[in-house]
mmCIF file of the N, C-alpha and C atoms, coordinates in Angstrom:
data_MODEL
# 
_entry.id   MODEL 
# 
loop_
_atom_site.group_PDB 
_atom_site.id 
_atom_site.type_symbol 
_atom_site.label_atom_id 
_atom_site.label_alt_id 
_atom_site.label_comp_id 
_atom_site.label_asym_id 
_atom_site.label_entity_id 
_atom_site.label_seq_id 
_atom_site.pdbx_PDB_ins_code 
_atom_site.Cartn_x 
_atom_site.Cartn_y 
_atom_site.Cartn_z 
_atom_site.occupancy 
_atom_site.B_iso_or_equiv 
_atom_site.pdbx_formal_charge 
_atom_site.auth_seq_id 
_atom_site.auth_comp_id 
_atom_site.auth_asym_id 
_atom_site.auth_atom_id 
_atom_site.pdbx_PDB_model_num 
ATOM 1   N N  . UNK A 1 1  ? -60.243 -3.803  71.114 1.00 0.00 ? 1  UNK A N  1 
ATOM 2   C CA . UNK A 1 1  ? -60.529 -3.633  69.708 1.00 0.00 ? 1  UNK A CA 1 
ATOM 3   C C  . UNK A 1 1  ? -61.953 -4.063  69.414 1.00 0.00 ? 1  UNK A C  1 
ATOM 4   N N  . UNK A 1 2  ? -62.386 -3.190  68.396 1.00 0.00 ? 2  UNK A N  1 
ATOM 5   C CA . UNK A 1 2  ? -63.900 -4.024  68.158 1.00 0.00 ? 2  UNK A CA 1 
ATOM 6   C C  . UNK A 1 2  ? -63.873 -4.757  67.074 1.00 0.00 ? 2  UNK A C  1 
ATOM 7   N N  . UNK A 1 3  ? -65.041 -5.127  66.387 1.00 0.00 ? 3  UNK A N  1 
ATOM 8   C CA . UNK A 1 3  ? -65.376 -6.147  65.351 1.00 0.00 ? 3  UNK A CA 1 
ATOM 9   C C  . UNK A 1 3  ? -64.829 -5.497  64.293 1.00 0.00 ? 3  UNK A C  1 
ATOM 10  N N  . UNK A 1 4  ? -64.662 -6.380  63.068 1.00 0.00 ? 4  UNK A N  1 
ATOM 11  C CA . UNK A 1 4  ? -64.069 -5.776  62.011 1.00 0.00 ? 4  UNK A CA 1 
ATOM 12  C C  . UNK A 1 4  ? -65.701 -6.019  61.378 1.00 0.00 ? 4  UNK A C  1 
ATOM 13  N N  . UNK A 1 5  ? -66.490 -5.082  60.337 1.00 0.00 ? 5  UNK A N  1 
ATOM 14  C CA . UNK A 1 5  ? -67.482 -5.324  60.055 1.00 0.00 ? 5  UNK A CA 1 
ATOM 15  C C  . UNK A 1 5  ? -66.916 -5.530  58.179 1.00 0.00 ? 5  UNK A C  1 
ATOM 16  N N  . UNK A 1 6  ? -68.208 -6.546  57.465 1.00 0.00 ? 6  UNK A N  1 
ATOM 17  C CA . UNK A 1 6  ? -67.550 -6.768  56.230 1.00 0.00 ? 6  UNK A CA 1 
ATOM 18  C C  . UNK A 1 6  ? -67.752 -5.429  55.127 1.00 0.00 ? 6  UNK A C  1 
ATOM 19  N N  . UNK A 1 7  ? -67.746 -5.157  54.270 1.00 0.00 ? 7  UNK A N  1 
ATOM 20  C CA . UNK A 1 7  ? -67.436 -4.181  53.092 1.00 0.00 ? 7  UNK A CA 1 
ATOM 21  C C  . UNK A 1 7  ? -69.348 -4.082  53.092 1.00 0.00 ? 7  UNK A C  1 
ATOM 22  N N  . UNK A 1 8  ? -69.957 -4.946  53.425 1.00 0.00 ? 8  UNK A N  1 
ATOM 23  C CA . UNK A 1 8  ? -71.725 -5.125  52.304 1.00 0.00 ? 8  UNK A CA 1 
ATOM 24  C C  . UNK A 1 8  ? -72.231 -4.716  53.622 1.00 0.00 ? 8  UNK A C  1 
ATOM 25  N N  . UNK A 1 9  ? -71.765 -5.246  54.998 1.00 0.00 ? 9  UNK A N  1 
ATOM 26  C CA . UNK A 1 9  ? -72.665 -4.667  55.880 1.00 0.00 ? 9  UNK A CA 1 
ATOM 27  C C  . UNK A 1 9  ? -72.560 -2.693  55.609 1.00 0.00 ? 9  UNK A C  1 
ATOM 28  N N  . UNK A 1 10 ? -71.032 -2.383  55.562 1.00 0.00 ? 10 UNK A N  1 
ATOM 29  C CA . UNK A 1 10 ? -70.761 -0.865  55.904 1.00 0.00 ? 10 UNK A CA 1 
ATOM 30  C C  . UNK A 1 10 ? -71.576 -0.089  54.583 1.00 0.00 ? 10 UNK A C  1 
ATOM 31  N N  . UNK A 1 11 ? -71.512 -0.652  53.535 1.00 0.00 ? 11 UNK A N  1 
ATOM 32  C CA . UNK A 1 11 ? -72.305 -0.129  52.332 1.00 0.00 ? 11 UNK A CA 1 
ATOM 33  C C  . UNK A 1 11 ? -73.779 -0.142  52.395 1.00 0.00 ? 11 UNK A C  1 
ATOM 34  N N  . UNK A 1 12 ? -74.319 -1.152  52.697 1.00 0.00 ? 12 UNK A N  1 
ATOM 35  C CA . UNK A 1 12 ? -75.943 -1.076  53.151 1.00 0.00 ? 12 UNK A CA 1 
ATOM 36  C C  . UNK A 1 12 ? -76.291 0.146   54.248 1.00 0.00 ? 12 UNK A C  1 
ATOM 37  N N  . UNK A 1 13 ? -75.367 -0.017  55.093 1.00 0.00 ? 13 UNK A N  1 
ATOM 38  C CA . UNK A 1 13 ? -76.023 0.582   56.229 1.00 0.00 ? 13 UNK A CA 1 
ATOM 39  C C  . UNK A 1 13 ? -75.764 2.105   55.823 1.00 0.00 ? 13 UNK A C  1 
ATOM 40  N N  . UNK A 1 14 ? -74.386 2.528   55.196 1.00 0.00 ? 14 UNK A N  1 
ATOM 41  C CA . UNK A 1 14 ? -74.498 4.032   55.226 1.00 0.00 ? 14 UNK A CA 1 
ATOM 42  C C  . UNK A 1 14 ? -75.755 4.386   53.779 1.00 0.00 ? 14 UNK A C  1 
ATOM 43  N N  . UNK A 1 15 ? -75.570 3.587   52.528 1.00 0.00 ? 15 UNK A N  1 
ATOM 44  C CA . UNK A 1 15 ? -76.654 3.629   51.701 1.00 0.00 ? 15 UNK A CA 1 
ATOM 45  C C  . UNK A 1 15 ? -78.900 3.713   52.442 1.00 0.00 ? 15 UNK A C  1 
ATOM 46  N N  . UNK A 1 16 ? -78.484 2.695   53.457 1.00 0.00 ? 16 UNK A N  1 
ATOM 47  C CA . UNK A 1 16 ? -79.483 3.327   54.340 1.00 0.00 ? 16 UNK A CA 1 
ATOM 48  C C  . UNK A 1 16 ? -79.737 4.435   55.283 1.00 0.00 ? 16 UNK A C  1 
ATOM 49  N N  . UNK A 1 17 ? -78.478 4.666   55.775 1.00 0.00 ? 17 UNK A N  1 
ATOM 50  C CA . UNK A 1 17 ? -78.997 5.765   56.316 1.00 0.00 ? 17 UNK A CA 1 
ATOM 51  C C  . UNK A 1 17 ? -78.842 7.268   55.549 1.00 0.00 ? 17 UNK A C  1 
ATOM 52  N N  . UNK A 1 18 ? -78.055 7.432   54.545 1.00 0.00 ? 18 UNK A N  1 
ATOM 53  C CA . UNK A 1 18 ? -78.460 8.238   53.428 1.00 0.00 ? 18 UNK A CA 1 
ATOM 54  C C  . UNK A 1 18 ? -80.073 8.682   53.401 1.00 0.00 ? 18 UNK A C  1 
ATOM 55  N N  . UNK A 1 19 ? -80.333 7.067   52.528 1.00 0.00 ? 19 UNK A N  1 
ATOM 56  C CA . UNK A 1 19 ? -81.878 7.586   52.364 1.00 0.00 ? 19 UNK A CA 1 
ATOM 57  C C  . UNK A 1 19 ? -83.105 7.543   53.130 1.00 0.00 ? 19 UNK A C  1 
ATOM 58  N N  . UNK A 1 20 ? -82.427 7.506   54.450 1.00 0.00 ? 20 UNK A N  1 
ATOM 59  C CA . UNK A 1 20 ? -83.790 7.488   55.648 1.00 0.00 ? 20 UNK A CA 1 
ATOM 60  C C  . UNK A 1 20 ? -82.488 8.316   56.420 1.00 0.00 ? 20 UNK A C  1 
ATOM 61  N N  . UNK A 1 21 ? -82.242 9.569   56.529 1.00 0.00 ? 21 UNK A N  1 
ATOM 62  C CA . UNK A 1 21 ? -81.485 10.149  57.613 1.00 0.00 ? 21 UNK A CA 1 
ATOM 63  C C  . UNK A 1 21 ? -81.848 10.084  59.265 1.00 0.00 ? 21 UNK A C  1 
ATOM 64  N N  . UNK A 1 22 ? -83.882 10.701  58.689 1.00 0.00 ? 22 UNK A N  1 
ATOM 65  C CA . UNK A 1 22 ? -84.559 10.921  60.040 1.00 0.00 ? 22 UNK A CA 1 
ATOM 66  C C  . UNK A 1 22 ? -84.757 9.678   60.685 1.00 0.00 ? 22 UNK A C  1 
ATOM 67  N N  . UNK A 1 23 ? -85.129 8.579   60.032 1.00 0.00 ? 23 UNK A N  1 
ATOM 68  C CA . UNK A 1 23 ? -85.804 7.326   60.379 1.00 0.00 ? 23 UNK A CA 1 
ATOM 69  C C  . UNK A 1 23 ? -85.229 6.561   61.322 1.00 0.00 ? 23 UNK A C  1 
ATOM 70  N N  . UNK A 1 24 ? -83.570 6.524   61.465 1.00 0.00 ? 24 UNK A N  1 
ATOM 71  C CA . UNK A 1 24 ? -82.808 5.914   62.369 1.00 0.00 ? 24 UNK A CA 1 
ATOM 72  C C  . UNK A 1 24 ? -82.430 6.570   63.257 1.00 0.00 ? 24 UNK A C  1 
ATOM 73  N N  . UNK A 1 25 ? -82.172 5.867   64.548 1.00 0.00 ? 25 UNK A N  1 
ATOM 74  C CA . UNK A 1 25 ? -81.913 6.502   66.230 1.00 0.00 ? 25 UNK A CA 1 
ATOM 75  C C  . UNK A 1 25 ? -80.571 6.312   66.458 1.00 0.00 ? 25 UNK A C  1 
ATOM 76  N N  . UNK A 1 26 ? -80.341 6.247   67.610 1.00 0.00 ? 26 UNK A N  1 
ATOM 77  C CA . UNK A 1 26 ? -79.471 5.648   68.677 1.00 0.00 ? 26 UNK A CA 1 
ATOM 78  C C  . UNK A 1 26 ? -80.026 4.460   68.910 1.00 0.00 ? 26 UNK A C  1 
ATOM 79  N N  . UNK A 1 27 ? -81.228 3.804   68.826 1.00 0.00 ? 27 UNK A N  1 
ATOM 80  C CA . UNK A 1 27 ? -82.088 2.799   69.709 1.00 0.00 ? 27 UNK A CA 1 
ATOM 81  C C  . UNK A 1 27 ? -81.686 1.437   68.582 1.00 0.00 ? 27 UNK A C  1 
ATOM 82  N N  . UNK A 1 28 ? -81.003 0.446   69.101 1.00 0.00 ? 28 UNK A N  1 
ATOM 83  C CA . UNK A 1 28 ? -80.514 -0.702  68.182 1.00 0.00 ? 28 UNK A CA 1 
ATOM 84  C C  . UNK A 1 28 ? -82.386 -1.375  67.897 1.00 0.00 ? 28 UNK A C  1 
ATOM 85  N N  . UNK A 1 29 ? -82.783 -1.660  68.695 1.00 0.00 ? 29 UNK A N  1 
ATOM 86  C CA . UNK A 1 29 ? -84.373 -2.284  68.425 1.00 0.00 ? 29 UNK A CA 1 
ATOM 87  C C  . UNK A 1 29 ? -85.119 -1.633  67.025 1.00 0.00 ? 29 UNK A C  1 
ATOM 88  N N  . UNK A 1 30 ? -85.233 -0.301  67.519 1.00 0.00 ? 30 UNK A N  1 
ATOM 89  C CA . UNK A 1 30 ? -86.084 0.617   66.372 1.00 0.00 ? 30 UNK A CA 1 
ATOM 90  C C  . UNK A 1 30 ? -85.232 0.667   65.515 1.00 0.00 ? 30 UNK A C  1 
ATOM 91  N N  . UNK A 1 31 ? -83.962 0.662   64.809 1.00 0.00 ? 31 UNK A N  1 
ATOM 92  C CA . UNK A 1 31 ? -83.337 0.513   64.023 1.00 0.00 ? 31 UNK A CA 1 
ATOM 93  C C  . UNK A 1 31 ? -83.893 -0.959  63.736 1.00 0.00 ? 31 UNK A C  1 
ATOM 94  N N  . UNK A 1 32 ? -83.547 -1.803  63.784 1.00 0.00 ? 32 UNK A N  1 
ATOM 95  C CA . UNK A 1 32 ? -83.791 -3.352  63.469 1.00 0.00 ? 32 UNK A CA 1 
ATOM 96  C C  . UNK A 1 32 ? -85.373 -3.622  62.797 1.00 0.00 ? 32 UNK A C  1 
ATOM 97  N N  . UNK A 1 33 ? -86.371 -2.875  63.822 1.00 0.00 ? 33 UNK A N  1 
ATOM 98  C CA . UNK A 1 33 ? -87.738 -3.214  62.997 1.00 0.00 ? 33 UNK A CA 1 
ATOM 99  C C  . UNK A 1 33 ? -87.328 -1.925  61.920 1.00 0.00 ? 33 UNK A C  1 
ATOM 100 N N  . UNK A 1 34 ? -87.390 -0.773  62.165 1.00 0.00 ? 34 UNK A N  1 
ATOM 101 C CA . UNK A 1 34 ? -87.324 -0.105  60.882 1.00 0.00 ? 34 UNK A CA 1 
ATOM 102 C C  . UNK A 1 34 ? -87.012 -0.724  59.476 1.00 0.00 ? 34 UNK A C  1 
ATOM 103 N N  . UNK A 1 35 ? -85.551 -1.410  59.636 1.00 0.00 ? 35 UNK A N  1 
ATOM 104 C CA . UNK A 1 35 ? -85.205 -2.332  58.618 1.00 0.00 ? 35 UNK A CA 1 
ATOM 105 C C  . UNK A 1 35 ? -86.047 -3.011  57.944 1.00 0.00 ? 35 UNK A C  1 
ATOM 106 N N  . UNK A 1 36 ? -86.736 -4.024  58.974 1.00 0.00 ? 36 UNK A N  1 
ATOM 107 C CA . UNK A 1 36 ? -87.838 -4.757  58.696 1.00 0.00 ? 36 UNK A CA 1 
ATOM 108 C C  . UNK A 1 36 ? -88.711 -4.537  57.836 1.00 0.00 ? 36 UNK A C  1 
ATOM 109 N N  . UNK A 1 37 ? -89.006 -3.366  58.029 1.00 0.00 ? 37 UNK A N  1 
ATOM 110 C CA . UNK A 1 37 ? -90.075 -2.473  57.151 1.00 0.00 ? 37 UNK A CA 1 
ATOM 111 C C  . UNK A 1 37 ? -89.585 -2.105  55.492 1.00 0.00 ? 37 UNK A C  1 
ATOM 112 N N  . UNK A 1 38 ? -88.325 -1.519  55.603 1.00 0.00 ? 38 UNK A N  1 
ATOM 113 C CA . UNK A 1 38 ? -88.034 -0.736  54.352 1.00 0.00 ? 38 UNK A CA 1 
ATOM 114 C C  . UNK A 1 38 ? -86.950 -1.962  53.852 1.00 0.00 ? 38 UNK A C  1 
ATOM 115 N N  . UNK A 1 39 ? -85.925 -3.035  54.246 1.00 0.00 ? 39 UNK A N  1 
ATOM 116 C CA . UNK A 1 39 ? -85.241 -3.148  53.061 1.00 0.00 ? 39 UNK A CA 1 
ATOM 117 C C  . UNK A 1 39 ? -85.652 -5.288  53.547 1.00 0.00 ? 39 UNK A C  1 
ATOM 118 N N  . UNK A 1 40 ? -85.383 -5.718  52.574 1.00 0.00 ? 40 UNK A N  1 
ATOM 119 C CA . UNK A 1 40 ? -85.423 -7.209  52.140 1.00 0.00 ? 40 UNK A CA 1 
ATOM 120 C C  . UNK A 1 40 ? -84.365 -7.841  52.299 1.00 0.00 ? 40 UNK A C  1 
ATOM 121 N N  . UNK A 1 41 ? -83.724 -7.968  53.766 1.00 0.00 ? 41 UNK A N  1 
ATOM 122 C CA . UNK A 1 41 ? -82.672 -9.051  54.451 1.00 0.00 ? 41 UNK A CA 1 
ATOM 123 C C  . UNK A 1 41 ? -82.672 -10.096 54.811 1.00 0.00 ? 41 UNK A C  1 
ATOM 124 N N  . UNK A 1 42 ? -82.086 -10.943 53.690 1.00 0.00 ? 42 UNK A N  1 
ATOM 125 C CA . UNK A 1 42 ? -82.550 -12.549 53.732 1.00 0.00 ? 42 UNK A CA 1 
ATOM 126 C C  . UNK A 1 42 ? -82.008 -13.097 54.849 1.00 0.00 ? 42 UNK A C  1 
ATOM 127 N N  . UNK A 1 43 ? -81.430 -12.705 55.803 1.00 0.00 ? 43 UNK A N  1 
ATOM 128 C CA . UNK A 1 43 ? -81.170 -13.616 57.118 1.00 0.00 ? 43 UNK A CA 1 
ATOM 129 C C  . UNK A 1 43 ? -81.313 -12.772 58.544 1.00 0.00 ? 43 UNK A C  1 
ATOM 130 N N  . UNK A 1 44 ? -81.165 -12.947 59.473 1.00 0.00 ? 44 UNK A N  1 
ATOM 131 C CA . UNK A 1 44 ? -81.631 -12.220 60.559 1.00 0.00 ? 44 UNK A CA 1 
ATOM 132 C C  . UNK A 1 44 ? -79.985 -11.337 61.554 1.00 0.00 ? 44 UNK A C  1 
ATOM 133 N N  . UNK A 1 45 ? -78.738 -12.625 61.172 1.00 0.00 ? 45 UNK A N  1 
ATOM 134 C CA . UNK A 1 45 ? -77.973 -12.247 61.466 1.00 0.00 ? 45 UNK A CA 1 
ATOM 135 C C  . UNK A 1 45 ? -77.775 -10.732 60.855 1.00 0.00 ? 45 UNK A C  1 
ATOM 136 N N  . UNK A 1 46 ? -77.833 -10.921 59.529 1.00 0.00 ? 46 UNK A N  1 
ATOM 137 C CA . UNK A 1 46 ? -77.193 -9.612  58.415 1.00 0.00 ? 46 UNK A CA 1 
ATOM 138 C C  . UNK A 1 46 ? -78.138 -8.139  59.304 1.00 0.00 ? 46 UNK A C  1 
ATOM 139 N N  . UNK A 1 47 ? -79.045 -8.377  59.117 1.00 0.00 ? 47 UNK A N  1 
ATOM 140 C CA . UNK A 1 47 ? -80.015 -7.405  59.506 1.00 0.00 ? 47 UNK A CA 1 
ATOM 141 C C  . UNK A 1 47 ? -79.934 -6.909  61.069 1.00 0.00 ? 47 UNK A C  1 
ATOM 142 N N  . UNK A 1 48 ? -79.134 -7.605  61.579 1.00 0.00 ? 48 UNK A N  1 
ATOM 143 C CA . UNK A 1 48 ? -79.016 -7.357  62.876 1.00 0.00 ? 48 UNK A CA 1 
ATOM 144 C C  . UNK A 1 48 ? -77.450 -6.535  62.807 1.00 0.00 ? 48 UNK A C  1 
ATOM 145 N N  . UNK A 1 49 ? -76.618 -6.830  61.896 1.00 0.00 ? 49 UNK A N  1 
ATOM 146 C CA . UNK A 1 49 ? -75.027 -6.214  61.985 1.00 0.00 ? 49 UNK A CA 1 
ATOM 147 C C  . UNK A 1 49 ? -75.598 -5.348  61.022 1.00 0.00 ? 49 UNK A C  1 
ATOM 148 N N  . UNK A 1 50 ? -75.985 -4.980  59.965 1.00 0.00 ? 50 UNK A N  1 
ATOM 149 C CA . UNK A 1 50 ? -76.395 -3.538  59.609 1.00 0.00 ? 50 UNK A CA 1 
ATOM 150 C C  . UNK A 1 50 ? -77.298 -2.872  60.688 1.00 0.00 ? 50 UNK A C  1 
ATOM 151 N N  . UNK A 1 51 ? -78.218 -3.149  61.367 1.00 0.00 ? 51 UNK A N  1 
ATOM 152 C CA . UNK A 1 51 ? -79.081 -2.016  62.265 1.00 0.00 ? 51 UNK A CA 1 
ATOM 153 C C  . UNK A 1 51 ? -77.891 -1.582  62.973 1.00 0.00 ? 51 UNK A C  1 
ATOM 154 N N  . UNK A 1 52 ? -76.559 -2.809  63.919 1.00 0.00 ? 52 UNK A N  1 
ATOM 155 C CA . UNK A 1 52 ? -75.858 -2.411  64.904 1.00 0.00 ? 52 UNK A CA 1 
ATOM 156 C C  . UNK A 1 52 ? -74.488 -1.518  64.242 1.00 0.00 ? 52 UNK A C  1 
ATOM 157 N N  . UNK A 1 53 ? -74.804 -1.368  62.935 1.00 0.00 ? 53 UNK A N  1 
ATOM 158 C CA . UNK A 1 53 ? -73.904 -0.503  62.360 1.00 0.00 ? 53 UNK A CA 1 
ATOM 159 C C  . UNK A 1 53 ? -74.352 1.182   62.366 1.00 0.00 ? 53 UNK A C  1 
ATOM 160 N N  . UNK A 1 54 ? -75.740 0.723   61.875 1.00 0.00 ? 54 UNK A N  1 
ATOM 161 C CA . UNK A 1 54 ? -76.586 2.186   61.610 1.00 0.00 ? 54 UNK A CA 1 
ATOM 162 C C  . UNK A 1 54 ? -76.799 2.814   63.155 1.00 0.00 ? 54 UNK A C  1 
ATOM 163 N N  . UNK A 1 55 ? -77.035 2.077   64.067 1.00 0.00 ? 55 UNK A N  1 
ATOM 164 C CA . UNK A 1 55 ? -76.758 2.154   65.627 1.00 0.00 ? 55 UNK A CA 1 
ATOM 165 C C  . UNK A 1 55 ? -75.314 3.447   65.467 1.00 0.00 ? 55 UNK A C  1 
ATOM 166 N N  . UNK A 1 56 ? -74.127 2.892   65.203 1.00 0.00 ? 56 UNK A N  1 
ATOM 167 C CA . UNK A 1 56 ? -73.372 3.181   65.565 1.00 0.00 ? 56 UNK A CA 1 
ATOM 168 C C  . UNK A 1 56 ? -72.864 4.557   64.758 1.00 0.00 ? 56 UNK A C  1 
ATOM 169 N N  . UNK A 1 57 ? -73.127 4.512   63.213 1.00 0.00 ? 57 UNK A N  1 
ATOM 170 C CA . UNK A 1 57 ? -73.244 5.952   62.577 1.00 0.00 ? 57 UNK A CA 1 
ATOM 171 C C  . UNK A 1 57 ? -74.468 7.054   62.984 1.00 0.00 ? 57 UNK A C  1 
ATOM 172 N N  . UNK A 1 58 ? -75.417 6.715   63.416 1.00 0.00 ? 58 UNK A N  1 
ATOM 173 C CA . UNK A 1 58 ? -75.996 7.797   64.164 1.00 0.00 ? 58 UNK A CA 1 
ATOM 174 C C  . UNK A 1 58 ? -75.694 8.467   65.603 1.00 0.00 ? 58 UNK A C  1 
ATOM 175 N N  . UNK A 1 59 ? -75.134 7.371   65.971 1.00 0.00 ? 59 UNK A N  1 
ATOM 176 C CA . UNK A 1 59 ? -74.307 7.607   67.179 1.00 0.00 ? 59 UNK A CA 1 
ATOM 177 C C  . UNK A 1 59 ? -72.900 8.658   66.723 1.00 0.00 ? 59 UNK A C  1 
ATOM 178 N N  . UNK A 1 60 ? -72.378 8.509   65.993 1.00 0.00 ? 60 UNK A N  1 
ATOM 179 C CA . UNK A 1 60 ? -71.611 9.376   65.856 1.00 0.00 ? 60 UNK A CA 1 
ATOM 180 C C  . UNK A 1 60 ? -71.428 10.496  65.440 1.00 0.00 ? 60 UNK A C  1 
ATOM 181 N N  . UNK A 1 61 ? -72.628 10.535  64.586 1.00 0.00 ? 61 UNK A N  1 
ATOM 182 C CA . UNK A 1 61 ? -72.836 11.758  63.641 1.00 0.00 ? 61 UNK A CA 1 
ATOM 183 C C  . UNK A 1 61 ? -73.449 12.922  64.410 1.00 0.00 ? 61 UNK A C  1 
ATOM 184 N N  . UNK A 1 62 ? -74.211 12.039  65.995 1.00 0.00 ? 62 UNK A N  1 
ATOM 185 C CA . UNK A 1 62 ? -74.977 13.133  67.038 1.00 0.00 ? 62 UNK A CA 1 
ATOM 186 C C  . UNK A 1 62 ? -73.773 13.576  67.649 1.00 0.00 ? 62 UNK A C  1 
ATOM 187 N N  . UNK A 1 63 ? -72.923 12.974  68.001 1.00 0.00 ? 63 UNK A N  1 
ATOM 188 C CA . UNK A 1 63 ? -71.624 13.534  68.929 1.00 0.00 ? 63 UNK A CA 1 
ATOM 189 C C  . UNK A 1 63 ? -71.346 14.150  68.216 1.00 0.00 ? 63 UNK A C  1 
ATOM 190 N N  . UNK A 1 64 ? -70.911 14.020  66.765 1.00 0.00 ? 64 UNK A N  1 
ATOM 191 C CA . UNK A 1 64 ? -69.915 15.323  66.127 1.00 0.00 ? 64 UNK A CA 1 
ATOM 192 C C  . UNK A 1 64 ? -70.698 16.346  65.773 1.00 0.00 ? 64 UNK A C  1 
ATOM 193 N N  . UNK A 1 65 ? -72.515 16.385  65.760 1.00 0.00 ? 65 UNK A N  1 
ATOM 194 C CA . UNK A 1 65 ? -73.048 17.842  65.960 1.00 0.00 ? 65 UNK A CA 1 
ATOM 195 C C  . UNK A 1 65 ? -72.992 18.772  67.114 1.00 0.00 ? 65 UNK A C  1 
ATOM 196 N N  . UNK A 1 66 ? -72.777 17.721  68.035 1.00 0.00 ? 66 UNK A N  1 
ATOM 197 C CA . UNK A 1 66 ? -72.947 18.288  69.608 1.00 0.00 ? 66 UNK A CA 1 
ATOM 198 C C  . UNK A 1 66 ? -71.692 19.005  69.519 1.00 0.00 ? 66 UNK A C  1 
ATOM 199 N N  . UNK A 1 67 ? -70.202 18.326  69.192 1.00 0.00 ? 67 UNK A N  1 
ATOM 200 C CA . UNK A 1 67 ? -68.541 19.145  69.376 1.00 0.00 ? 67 UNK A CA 1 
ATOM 201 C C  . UNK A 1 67 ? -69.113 20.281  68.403 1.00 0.00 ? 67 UNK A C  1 
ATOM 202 N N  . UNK A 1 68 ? -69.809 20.151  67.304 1.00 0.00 ? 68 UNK A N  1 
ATOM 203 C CA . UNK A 1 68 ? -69.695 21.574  66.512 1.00 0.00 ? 68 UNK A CA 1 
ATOM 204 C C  . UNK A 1 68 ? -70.446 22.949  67.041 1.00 0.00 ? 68 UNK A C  1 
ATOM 205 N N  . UNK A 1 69 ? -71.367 22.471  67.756 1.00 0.00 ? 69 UNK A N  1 
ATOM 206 C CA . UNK A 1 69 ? -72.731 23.450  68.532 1.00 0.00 ? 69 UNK A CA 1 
ATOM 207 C C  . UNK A 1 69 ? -71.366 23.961  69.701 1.00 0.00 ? 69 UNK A C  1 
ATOM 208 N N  . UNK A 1 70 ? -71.123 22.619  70.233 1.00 0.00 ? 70 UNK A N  1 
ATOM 209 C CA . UNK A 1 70 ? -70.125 23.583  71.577 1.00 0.00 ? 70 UNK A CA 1 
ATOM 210 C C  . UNK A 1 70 ? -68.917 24.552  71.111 1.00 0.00 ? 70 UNK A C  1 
ATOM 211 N N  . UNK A 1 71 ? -68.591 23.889  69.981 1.00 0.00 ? 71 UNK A N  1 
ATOM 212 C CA . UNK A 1 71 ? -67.697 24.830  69.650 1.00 0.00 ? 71 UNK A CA 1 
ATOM 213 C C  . UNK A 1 71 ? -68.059 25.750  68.741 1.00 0.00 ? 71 UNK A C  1 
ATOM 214 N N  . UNK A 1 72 ? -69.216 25.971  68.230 1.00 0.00 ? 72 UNK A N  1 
ATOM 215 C CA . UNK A 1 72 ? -69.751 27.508  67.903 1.00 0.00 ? 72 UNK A CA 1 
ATOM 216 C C  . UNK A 1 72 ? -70.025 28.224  69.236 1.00 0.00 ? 72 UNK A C  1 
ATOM 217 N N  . UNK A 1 73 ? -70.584 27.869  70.480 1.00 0.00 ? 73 UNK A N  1 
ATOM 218 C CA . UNK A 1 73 ? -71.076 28.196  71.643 1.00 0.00 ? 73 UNK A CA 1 
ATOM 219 C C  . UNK A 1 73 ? -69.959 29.078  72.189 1.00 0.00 ? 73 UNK A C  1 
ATOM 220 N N  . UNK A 1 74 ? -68.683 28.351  72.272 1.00 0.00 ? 74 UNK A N  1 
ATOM 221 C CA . UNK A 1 74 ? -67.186 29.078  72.298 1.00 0.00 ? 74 UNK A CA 1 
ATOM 222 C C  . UNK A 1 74 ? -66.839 30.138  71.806 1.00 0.00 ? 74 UNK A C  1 
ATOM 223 N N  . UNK A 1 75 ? -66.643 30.127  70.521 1.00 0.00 ? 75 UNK A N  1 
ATOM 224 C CA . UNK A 1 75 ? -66.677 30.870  69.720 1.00 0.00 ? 75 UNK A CA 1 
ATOM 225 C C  . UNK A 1 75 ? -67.457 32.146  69.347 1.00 0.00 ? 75 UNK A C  1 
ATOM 226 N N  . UNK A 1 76 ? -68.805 32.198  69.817 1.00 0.00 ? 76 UNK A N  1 
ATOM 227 C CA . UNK A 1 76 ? -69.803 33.209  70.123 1.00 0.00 ? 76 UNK A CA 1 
ATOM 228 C C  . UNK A 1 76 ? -69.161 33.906  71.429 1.00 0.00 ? 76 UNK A C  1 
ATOM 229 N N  . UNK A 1 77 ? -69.051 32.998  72.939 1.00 0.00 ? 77 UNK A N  1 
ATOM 230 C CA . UNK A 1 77 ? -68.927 33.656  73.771 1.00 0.00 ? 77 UNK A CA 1 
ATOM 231 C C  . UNK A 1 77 ? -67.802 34.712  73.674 1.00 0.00 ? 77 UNK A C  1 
ATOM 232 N N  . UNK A 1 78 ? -66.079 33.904  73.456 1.00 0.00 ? 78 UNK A N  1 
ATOM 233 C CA . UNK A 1 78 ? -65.190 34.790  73.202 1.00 0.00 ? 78 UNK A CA 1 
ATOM 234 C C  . UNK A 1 78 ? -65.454 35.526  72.194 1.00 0.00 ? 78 UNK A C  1 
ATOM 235 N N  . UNK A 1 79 ? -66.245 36.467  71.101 1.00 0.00 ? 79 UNK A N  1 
ATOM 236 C CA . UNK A 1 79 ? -66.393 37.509  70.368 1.00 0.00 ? 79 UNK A CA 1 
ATOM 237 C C  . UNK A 1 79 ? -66.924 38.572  71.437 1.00 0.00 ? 79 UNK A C  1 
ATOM 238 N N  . UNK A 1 80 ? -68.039 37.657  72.007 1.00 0.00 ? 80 UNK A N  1 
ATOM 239 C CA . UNK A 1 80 ? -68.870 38.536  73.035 1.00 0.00 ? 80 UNK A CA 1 
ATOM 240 C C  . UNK A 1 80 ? -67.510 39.290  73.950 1.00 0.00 ? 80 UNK A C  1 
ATOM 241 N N  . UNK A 1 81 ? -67.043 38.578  74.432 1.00 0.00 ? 81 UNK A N  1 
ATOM 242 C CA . UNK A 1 81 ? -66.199 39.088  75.574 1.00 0.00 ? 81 UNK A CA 1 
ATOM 243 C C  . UNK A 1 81 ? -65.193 40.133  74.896 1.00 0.00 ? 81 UNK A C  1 
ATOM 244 N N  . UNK A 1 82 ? -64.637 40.333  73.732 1.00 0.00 ? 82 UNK A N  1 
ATOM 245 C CA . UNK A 1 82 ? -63.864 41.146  73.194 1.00 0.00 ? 82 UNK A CA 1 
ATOM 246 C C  . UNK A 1 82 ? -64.490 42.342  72.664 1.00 0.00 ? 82 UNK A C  1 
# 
């Protein structure tokens, strides 16, 4: 099982990555200074469980473009073949 994260980390982080879509990676580091830059996190812990959150919604949001590309890719081929 993983961490249970609190209600303010999951709200910051998707409210951030909203309004910086492009700005965040996969890369937990460049997420973390990015932060640095754009929002005002009074402790280091917090700022570190929102980047490793925003880590983890970009991470997911690339996998579920990748299942949709393969499965248009599918979907193209079998038309082709019929």
């Amino acid at each position: 099982m993983g961490k249970v994260r609190t209600e303010k980390v999951k709200k910051a982080a998707r409210e951030l990555v909203q309004k910086y879509p492009e700005q965040f990676t996969t890369d937990f580091e460049a997420n973390k200074k990015f932060l640095d830059t754009v929002a005002s996190i009074y402790s280091p812990r917090l700022r570190n469980r929102i980047a490793g959150y925003i880590t983890r919604l970009v991470a997911i949001s690339k996998s579920r473009e990748a299942e949709a590309a393969a499965e248009a890719t599918e979907e193209e081929t079998e038309e082709e073949k019929e």
